[in-house]
Steps between C-alpha positions, in 0.01 A plus 500: 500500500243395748233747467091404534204646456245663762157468517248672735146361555616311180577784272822556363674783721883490384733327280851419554503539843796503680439567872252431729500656848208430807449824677257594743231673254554218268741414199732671357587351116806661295641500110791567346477865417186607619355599805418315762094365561380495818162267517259494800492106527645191644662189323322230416759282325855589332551153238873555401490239272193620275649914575159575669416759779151476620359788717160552646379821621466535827326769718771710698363379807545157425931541311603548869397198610 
């Protein structure tokens, strides 16, 4: 399976993630049988082939944009 790893502001966040979704308030991540974690932030970079997310906070303000 294909799942990575996220990191926000460079701290591990989640493991084995299997979803990611852009809303409007930010990003939505999601595991296999858990919940899913809504984060405040933008994408900075999704690397497929090293299974990385990278996030960076973002002030609501600024996720609209």
């Amino acid at each position: 399976m294909c799942q990575a790893t996220a990191y926000l502001d460079g701290e591990k966040i989640m493991e084995d993630v299997m979803m990611v979704e852009l809303t409007a308030e930010g990003v939505c991540l999601a595991k296999l049988f858990e919940p899913l974690m809504f984060i405040p932030a933008k994408i900075q970079k999704i690397d497929l082939m090293k299974h990385l997310i990278i996030l960076v906070t973002t002030p609501q303000s600024e996720v609209h944009k």
